[in-house]
GUTOR-105163 format. One line per 4 residues: number of its first residue (from 0); for each residue y negated, x negated, z negated of C-alpha. Coordinates in nm, 4 decimals. Layout:
! GUTOR-105163
NUM	Y:X:Z ~ ...
END
This chain:
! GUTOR-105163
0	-8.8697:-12.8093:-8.3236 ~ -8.9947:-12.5847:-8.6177 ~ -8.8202:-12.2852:-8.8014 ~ -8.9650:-12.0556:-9.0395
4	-8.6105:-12.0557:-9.1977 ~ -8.7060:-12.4159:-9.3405 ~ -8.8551:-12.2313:-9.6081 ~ -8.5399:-12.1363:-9.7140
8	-8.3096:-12.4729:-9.6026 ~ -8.5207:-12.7696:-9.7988 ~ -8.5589:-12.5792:-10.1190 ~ -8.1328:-12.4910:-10.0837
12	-8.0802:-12.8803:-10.0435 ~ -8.3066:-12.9703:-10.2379 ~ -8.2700:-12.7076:-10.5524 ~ -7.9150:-12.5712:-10.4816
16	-7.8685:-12.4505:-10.8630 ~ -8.2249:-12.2942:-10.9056 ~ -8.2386:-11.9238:-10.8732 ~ -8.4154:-11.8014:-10.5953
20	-8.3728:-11.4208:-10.6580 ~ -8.3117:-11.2056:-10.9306 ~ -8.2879:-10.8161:-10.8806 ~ -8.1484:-10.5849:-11.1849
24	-7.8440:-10.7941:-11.3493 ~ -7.7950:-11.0156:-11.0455 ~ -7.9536:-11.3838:-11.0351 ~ -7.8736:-11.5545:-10.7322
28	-7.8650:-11.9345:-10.6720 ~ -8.0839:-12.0998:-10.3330 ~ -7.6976:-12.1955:-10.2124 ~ -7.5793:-11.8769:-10.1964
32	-7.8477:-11.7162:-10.0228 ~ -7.8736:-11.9555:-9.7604 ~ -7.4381:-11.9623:-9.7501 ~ -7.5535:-11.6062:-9.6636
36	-7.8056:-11.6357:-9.4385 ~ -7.5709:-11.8899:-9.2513 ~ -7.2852:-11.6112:-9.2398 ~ -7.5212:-11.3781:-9.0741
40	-7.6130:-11.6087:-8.7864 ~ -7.3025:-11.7061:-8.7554 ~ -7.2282:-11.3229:-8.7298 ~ -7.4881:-11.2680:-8.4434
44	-7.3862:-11.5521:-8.2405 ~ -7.0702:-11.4602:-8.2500 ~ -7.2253:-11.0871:-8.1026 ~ -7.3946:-11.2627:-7.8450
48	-7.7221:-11.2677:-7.9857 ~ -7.9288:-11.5990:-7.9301 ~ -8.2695:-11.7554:-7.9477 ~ -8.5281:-11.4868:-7.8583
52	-8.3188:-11.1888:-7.8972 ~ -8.4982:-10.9004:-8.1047 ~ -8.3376:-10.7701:-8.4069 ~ -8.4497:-10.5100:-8.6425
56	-8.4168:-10.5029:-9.0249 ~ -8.4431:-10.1657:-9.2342 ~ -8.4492:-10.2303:-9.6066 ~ -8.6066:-10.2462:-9.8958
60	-8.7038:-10.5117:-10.1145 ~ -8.3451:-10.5996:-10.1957 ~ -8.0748:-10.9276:-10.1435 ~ -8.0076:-10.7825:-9.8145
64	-8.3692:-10.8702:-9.6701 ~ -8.3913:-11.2425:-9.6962 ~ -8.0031:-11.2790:-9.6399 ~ -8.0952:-11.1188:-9.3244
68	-8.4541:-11.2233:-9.2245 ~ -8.3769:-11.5899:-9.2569 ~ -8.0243:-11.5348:-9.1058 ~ -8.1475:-11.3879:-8.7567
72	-8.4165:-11.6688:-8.7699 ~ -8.1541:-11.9226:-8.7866 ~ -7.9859:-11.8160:-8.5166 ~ -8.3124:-11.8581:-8.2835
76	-8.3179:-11.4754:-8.2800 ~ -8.6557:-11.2723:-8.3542 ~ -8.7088:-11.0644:-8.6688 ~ -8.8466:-10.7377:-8.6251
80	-8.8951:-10.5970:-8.9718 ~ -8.9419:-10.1948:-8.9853 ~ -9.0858:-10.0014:-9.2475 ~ -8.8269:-9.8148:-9.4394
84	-9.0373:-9.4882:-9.4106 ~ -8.9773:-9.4101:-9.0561 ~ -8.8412:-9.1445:-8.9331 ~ -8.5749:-9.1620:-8.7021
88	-8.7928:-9.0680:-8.3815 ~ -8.9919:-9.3819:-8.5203 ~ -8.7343:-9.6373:-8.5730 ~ -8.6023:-9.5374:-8.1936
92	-8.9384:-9.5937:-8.0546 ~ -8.9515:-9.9700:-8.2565 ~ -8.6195:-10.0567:-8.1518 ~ -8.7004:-9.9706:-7.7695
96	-9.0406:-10.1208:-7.8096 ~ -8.9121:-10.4070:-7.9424 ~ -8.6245:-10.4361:-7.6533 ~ -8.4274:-10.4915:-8.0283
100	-8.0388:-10.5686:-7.9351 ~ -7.9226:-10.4948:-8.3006 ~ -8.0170:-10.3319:-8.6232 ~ -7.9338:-10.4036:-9.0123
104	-8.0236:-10.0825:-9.2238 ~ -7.9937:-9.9994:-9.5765 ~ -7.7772:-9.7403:-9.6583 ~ -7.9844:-9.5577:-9.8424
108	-7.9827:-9.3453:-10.1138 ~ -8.0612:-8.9508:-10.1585 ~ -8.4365:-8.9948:-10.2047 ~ -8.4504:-9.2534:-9.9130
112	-8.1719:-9.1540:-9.6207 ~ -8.2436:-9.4159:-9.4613 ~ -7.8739:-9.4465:-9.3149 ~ -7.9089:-9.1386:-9.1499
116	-8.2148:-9.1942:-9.0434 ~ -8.1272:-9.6094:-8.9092 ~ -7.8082:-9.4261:-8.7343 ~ -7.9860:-9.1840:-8.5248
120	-8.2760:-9.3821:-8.4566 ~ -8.0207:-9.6180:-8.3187 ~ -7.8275:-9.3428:-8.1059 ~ -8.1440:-9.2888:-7.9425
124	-8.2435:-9.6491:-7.8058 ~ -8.0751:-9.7487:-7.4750 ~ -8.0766:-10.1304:-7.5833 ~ -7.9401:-10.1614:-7.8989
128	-7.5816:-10.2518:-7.9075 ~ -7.4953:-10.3777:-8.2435 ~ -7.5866:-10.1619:-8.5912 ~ -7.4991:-10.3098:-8.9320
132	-7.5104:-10.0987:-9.2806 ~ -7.6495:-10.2971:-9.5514 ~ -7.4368:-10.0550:-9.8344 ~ -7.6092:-9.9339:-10.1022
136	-7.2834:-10.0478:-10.3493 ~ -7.2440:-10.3422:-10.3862 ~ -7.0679:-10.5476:-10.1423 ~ -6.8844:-10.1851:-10.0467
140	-6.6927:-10.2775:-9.6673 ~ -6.7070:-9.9201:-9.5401 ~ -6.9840:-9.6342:-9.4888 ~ -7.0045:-9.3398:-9.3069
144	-7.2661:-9.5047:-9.0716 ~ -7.0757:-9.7799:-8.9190 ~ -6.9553:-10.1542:-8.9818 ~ -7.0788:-10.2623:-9.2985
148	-7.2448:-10.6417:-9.3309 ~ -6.9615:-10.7162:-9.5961 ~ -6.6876:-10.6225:-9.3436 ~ -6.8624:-10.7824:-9.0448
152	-6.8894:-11.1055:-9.2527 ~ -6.5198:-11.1211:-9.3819 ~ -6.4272:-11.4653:-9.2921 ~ -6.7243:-11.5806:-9.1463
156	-6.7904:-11.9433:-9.2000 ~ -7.1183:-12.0054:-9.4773 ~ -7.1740:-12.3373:-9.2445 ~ -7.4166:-12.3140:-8.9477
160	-7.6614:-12.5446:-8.7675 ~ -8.0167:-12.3834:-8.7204 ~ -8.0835:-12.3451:-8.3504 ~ -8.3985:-12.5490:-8.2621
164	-8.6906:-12.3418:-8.1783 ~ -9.0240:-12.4809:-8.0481 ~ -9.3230:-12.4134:-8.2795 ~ -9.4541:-12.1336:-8.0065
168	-9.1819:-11.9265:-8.0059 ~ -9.1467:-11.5701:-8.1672 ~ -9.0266:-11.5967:-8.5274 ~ -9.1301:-11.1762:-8.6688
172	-9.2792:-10.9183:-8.4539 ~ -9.4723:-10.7032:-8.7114 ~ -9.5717:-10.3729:-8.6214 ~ -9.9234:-10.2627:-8.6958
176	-9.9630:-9.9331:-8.8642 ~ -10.0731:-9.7351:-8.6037 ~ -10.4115:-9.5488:-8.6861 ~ -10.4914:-9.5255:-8.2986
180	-10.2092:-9.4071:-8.0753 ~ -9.8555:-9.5725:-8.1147 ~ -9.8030:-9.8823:-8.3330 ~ -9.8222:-10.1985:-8.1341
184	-9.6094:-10.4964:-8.2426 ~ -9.7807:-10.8249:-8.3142 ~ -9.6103:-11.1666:-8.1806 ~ -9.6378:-11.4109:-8.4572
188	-9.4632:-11.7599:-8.3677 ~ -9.3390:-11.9523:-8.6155 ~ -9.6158:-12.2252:-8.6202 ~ -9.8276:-11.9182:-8.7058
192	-9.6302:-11.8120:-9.0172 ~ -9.4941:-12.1291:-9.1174 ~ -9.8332:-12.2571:-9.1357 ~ -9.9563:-11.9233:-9.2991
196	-9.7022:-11.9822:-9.5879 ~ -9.7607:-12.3584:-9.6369 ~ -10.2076:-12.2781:-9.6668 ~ -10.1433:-12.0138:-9.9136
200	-9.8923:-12.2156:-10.0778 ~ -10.1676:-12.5055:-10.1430 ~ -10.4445:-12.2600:-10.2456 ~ -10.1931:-12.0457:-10.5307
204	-10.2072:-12.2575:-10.8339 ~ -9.8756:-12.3761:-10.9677 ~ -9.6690:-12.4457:-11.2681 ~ -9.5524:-12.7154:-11.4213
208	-9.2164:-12.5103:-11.5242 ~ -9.1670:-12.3665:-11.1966 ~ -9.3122:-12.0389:-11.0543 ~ -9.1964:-11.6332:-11.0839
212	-9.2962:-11.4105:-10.8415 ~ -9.2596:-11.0087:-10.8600 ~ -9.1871:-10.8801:-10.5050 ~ -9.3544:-10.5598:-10.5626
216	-9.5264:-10.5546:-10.2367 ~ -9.2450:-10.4623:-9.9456 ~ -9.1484:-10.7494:-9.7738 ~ -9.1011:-10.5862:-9.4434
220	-9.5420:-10.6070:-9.4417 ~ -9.6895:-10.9286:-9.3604 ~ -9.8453:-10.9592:-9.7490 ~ -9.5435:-10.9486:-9.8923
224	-9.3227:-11.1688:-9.7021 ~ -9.5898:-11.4702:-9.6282 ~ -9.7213:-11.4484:-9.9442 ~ -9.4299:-11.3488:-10.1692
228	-9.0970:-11.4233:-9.9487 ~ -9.1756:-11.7199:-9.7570 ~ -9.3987:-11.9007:-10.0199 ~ -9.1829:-11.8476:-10.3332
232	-8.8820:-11.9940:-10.1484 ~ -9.0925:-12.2977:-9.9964 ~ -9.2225:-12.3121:-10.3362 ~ -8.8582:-12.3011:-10.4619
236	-8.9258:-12.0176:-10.7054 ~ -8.7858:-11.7222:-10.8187 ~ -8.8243:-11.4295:-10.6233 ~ -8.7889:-11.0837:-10.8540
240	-8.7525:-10.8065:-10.6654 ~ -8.8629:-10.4395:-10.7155 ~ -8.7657:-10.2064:-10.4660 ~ -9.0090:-9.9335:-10.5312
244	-9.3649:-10.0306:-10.7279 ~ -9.4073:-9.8379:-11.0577 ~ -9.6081:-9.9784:-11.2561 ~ -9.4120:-9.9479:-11.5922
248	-9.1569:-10.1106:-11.4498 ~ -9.3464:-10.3609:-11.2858 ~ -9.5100:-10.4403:-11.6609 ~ -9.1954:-10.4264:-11.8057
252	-9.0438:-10.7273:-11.5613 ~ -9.3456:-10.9163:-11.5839 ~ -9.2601:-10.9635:-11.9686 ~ -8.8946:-11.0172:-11.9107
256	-8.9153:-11.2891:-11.6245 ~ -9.1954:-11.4101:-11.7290 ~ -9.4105:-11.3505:-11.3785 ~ -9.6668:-11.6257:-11.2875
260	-9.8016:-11.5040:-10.9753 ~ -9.8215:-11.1036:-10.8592 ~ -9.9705:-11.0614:-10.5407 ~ -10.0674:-10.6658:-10.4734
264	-10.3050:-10.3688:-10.3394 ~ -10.5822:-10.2664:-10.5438 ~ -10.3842:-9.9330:-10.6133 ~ -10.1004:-10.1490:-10.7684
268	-10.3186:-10.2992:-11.0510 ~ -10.4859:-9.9610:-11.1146 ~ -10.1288:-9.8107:-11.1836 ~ -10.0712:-10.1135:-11.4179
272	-10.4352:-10.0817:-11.6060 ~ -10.3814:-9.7028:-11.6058 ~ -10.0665:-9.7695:-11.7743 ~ -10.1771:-10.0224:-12.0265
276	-10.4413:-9.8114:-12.1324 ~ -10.2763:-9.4588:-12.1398 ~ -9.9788:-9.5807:-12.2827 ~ -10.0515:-9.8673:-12.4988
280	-9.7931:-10.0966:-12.2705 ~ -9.7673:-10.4159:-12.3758 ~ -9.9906:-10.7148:-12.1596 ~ -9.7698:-10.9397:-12.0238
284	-9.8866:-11.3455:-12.1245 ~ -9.7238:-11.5718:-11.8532 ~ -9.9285:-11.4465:-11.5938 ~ -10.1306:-11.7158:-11.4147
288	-10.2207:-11.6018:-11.0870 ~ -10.2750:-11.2357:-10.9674 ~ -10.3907:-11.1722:-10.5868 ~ -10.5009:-10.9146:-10.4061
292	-10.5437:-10.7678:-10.0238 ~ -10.4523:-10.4971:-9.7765 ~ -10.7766:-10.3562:-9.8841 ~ -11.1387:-10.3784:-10.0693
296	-11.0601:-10.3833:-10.4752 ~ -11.2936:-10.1468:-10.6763 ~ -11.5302:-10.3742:-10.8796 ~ -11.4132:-10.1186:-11.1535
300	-11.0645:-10.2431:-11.1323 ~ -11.1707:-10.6258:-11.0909 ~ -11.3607:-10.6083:-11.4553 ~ -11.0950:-10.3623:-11.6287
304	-10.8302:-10.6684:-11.5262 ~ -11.0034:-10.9467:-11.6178 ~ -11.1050:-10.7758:-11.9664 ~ -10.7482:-10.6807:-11.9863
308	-10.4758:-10.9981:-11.8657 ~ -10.7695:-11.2472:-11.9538 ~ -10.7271:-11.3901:-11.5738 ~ -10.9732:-11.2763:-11.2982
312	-10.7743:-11.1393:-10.9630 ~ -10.8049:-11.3607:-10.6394 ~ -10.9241:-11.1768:-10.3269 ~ -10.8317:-11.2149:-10.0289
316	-10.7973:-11.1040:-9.6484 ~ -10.5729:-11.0612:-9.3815 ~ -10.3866:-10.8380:-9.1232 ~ -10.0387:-10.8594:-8.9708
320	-10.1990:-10.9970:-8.6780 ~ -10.3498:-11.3253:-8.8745 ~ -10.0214:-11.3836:-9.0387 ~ -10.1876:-11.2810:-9.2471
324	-10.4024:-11.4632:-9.4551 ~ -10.7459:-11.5700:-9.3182 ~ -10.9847:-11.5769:-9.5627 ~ -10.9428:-11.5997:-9.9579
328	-11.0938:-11.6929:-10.2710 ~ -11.0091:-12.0204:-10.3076 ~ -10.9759:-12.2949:-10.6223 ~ -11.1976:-12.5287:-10.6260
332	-11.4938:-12.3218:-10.5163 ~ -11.6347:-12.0798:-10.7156 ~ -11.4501:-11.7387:-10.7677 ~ -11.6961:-11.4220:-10.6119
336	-11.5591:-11.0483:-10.7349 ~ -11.5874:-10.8423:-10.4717 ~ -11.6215:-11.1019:-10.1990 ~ -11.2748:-11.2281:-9.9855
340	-11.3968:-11.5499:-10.0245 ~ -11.4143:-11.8129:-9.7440 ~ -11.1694:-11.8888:-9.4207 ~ -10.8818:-12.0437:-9.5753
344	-10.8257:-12.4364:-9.4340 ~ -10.7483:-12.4459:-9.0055 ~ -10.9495:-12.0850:-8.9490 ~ -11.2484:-11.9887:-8.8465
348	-11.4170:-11.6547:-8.8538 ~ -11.7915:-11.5538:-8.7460 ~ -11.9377:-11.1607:-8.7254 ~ -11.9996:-11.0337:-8.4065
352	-12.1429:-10.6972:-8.2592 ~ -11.9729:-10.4401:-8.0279 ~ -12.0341:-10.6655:-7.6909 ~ -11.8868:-10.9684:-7.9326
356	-12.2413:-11.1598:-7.9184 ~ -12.2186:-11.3570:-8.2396 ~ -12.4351:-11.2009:-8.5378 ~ -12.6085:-11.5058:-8.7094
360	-12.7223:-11.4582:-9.0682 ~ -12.6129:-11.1725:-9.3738 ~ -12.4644:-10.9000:-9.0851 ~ -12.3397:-10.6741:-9.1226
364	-12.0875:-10.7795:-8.8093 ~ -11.7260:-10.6802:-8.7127 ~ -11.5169:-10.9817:-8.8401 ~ -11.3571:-11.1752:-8.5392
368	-11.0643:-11.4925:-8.6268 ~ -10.9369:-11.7959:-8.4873 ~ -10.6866:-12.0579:-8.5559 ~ -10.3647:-12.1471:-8.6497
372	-10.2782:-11.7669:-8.7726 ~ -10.3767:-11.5873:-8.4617 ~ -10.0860:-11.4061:-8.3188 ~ -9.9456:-11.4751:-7.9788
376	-10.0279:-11.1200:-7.8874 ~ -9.9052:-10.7641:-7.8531 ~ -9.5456:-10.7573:-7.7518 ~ -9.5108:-10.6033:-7.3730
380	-9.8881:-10.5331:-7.4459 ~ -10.1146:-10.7222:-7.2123 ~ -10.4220:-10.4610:-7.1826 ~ -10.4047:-10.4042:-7.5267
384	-10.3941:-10.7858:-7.6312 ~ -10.7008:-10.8561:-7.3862 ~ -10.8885:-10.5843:-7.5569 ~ -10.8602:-10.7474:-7.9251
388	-10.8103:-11.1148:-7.8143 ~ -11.0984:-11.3312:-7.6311 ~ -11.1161:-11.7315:-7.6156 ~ -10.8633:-11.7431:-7.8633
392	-11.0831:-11.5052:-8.1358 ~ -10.9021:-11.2035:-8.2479 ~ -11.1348:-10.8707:-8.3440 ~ -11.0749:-10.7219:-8.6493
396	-11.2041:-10.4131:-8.6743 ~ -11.3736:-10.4739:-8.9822 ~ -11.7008:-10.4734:-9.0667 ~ -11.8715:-10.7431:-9.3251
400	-12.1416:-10.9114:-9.4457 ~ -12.2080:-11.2776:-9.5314 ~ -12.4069:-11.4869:-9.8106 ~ -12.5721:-11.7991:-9.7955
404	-12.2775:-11.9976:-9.9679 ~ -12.0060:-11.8580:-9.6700 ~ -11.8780:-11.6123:-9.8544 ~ -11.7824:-11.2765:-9.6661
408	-11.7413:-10.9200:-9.8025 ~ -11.5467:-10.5965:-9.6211 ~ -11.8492:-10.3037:-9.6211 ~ -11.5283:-10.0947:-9.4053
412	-11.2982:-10.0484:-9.1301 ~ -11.5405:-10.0170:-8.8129 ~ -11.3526:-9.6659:-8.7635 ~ -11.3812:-9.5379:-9.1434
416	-11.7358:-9.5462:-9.0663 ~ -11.8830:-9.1962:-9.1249 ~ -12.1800:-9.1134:-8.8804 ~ -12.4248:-8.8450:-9.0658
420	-12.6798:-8.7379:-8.9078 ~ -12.6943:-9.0376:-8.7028 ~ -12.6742:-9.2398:-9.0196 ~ -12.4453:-9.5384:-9.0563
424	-12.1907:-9.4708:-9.4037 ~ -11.9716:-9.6592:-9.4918 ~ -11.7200:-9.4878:-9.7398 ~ -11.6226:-9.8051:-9.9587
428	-11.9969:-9.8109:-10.0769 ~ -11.9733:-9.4430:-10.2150 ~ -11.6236:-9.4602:-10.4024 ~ -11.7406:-9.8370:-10.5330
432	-12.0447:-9.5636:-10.6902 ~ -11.8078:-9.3028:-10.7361 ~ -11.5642:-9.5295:-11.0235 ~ -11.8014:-9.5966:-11.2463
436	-11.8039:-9.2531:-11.3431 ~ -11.6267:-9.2459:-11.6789 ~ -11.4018:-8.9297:-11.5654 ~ -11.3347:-9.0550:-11.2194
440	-11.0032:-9.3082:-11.1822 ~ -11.0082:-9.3486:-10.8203 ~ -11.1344:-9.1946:-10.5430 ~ -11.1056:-9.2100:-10.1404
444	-11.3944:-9.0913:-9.9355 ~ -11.4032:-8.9665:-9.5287 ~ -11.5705:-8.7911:-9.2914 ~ -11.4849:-8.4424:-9.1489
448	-11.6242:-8.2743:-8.8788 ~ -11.9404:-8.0866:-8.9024 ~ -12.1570:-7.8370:-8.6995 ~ -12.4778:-7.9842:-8.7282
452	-12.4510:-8.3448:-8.8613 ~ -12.1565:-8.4206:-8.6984 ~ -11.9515:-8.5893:-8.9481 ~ -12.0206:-8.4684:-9.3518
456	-11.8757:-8.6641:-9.6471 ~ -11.5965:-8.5675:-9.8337 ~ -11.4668:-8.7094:-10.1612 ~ -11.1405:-8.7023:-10.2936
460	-11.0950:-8.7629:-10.6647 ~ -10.7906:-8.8290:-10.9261 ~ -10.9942:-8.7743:-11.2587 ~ -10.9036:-9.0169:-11.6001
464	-10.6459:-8.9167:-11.7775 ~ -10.7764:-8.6104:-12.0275 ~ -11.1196:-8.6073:-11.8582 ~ -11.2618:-8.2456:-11.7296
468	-11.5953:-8.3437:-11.5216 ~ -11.6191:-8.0229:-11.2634 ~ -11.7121:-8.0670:-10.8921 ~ -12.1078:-7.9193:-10.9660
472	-12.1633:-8.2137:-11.2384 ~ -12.0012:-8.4444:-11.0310 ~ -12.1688:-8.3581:-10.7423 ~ -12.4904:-8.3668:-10.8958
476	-12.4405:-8.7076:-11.0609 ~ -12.3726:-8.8142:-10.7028 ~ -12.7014:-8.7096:-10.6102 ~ -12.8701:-8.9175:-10.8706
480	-12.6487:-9.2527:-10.7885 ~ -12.6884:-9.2455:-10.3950 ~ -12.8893:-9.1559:-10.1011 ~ -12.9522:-8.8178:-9.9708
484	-12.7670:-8.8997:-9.6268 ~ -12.4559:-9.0403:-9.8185 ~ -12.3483:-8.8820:-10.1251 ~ -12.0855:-8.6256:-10.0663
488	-12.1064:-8.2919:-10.0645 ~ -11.7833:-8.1816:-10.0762 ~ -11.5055:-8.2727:-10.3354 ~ -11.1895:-8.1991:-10.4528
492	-10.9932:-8.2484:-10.7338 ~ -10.6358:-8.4202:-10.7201 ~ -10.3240:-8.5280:-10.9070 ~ -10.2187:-8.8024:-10.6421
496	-10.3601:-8.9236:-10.3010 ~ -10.1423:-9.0101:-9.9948 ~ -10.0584:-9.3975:-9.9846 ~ -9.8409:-9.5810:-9.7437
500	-9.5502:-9.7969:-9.8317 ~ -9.7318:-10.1049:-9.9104 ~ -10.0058:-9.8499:-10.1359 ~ -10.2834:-9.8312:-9.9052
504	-10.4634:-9.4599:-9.9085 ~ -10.3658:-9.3169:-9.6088 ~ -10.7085:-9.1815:-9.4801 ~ -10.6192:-9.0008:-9.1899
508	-10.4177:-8.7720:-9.3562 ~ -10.7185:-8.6900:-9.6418 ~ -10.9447:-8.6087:-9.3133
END
């Protein structure tokens, strides 16, 4: 018997009184939320919703989500989380996908409809019987798209007795992004994420007064609720919760709660160091841990934070599919910028080439994983699971290199990879080169299609605050810092670059 809503449980018996979140005026005991999170089991029992039903949850980083997550888990059922940007042809196709029986959206709110959006996605998928509004007033019992969670839970007993799962069963399906036909949803038991939380848990240092964690990242992507969710509540601290990243804000809380451990993108901690520096915003002190993923972090950004917060950032890797951390820079061993560090304790990971023959040596070698982290597989997806899954390794997709101490560093993703002229670039390498330009602030490089070379390298570039550099003085500085085959020859100037929800740049749209 294991279930990942343990996490939750112990630390409620254990800590009843402590706070386990705080969002705007609102600090809420570990009592209450699991009262809660019993209430909502209760709730789907009583729908007839049982161990290894699907349900879907829409919603930002709010209350709502861990009332909800840990209350379908109780009830044996399977969380699928969905990313509150979807459009409602989108959340149909997850909800079928996922054979989902019920859905809990957010409200919404004019610059996020993602009521109207939850409702019609709903009205489109054959199997979903049960839709819940999570109302964007608080604890409001009516809304113009259906029963409210306050109303459906009016009278519902706060007592409930966790269904037993076995270790191997489904605890979240997370749906990959989708970069290569429709998103797929990756199985992950709860062994896999149990475990996932309870590694990370032993490698984040801790403190002696308890722990504060800023939920900046959105917990409906694997970083965010392993790493922020899960282990903050095993670790029975305080979860502060910011529904949309800004990095004023984000500063702002980090001095008022006194954050010890922010876990983010690399675009997240430029927003904060632009911010510091533009604006003169106050450092905040109680910082002791800050870790980063979901992609490569500029060595620009690496030095500007240390120099800045006085503590270096903690690298590390993962995808949804690995739970998803599977390789990190860990205490104890020396700390290399710019590396993820090694496989994290249980996991191992080797490079191998395109007919998965291992790679001995430096690499460079796609990045294949296995252990305790590895998903179960694609949901419904058998030809798709084969095709990424082999003795137990899972592929990547990524491409790295090794040292001699173990230590592995992301060159790209294999299909970022610009071919020019038959040569092999790899667009992290350029925009590493490209910010330490004084005028440039970040930058996102890709191939477009080409006549003659097939692919030629474009660069796009938000400049520093107040600098002018033009594209013929940038382009010939590029000329002087890189090879003839890679620098690009093309680039253009913008305010703001297209990021997904969780602040990755969003490639395929720059191409």
């Amino acid at each position: 018997m294991l279930n990942l809503s343990i996490v939750l449980e112990d630390s409620a018996r254990q800590q009843p009184d402590r706070t386990a979140l705080v969002f705007g005026d609102l600090r809420l005991p570990y009592s209450l939320v699991d009262t809660i999170a019993n209430q909502v089991a209760n709730l789907l029992v009583s729908r007839g919703i049982g161990r290894g039903d699907k349900v879907a949850l829409a919603c930002p980083n709010l209350p709502y989500f861990p009332f909800v997550y840990y209350g379908i888990l109780k009830a044996g059922a399977v969380v699928v989380p969905l990313n509150v940007l979807l459009q409602s042809r989108e959340i149909t196709y997850h909800l079928e996908d996922s054979e989902a029986k019920a859905l809990f959206c957010f409200e919404g709110t004019p610059e996020l409809p993602l009521g109207a959006r939850g409702r019609e996605g709903f009205e489109g998928a054959a199997g979903a019987e049960h839709f819940f509004v999570l109302p964007a007033a608080a604890f409001a019992t009516e809304s113009e798209y259906g029963e409210t969670l306050w109303a459906a839970l009016d009278g519902v007993s706060g007592e409930f007795e966790t269904v037993q799962t076995a270790p191997d069963d489904t605890a979240v399906i997370l749906y990959t992004s989708g970069t290569t036909g429709q998103p797929k949803g990756a199985e992950l038991s709860h062994q896999n994420m149990v475990l996932n939380a309870m590694v990370s848990d032993e490698m984040f240092p801790r403190g002696d007064e308890g722990d504060a964690f800023l939920a900046a990242l959105p917990l409906f992507h694997s970083f965010g609720q392993t790493v922020v969710m899960n282990l903050g509540f095993r670790r029975r601290g305080t979860v502060v919760l910011m529904p949309r990243f800004d990095p004023g804000e984000a500063l702002a809380l980090m001095r008022a709660e006194k954050i010890t451990l922010f876990a983010g993108v690399p675009t997240m901690y430029w927003g904060m160091l632009t911010k510091i520096h533009a604006d003169g915003d106050e450092v905040p002190t109680a910082l002791r841990a800050a870790v980063a993923g979901g992609a490569s972090s500029p060595a620009e950004v690496l030095r500007d934070f240390e120099a800045t917060f006085g503590i270096g950032i903690l690298e590390g890797y993962g995808l949804s599919e690995t739970s998803p951390v599977a390789c990190f820079n860990q205490p104890g061993r020396p700390t290399k910028p710019g590396t993820i560090g090694t496989p994290i304790w249980g996991v191992d990971m080797k490079l191998v080439d395109a007919d998965w023959k291992t790679i001995e040596g430096e690499g460079p070698g796609e990045i294949v994983i296995r252990g305790h982290n590895v998903m179960k597989g694609y949901y419904n997806r058998p030809e798709a699971t084969a095709e990424a899954m082999r003795d137990g390794w899972f592929r990547t997709g990524d491409i790295a290199v090794r040292d001699s101490d173990g230590y592995y560093s992301i060159i790209d993703r294999a299909k970022d990879m610009i071919i020019r002229g038959g040569f092999n670039v790899y667009p992290r390498e350029l925009e590493e080169v490209l910010m330490t330009h004084p005028a440039v602030s970040l930058a996102a490089v890709v191939g477009v299609p080409h006549e003659s070379h097939g692919e030629e390298i474009k660069a796009y570039i938000i400049r520093t605050p107040g600098a002018a550099v033009t594209e013929p003085e940038l382009s010939e500085w590029c000329k002087e810092n890189m090879a003839a085959y890679k620098y690009p020859r093309i680039i253009e100037f913008r305010d703001s670059l297209p990021m997904t929800a969780t602040g990755k740049i969003l490639k395929r749209e720059l191409r």
